[in-house]
Steps between C-alpha positions, in 0.01 A plus 500: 500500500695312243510108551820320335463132512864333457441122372868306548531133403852349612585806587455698235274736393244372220239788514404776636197708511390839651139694535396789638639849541757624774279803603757699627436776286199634250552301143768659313729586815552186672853420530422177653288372223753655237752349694355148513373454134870607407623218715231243396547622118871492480516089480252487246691772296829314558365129426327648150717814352848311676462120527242452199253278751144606488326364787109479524440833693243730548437925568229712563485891591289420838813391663488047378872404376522138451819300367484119469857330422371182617608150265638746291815428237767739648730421240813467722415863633411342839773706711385821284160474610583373840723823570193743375269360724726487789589840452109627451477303822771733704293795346131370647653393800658869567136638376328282728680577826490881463138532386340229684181668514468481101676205399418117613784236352396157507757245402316156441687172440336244235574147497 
């Protein structure tokens, strides 16, 4: 099972981290995994390659993505990176709901 951990303050998203494998399929035909690490990678594309903000982040082939925008400089991109993470959220949430038995969302709220 793949656990994302969704860490909001005011609202908004300021990191977000995922371990573990779906295990809906053998390695190398698991639409849910591909499907997730597409969704969890796309921000992180978007906020380097797009938006030219390199958050502290970290990846590792068994199945860790970690992405830390916290007390960051957004440079005025605020909305930009609000809207990617938003819209990665729609994605997990969809994910989440139709595969419940190998994804767990957490959304945590720090003060």
């Amino acid at each position: 099972m793949t656990k994302i951990e969704i860490f909001r303050k005011n609202g908004r998203i300021i990191k977000y981290k995922a371990t573990g494998h779906a295990e809906y399929d053998e390695y190398g035909s698991d639409i849910v995994c591909a499907a997730l690490s597409t969704a969890l990678q796309f921000p992180l594309a978007g906020f380097q390659d797009v938006l030219e903000i390199y958050p502290r982040f970290e990846l590792s082939s068994d199945g860790l993505i970690s992405v830390d925008l916290d007390n960051m400089d957004l440079n005025g991109k605020e909305r930009e990176v609000h809207t990617l993470l938003e819209s990665m959220m729609i994605v997990l949430k969809e994910l989440s709901k139709n595969y419940p038995k190998n994804i767990k969302l957490v959304e945590k709220e720090e003060f």
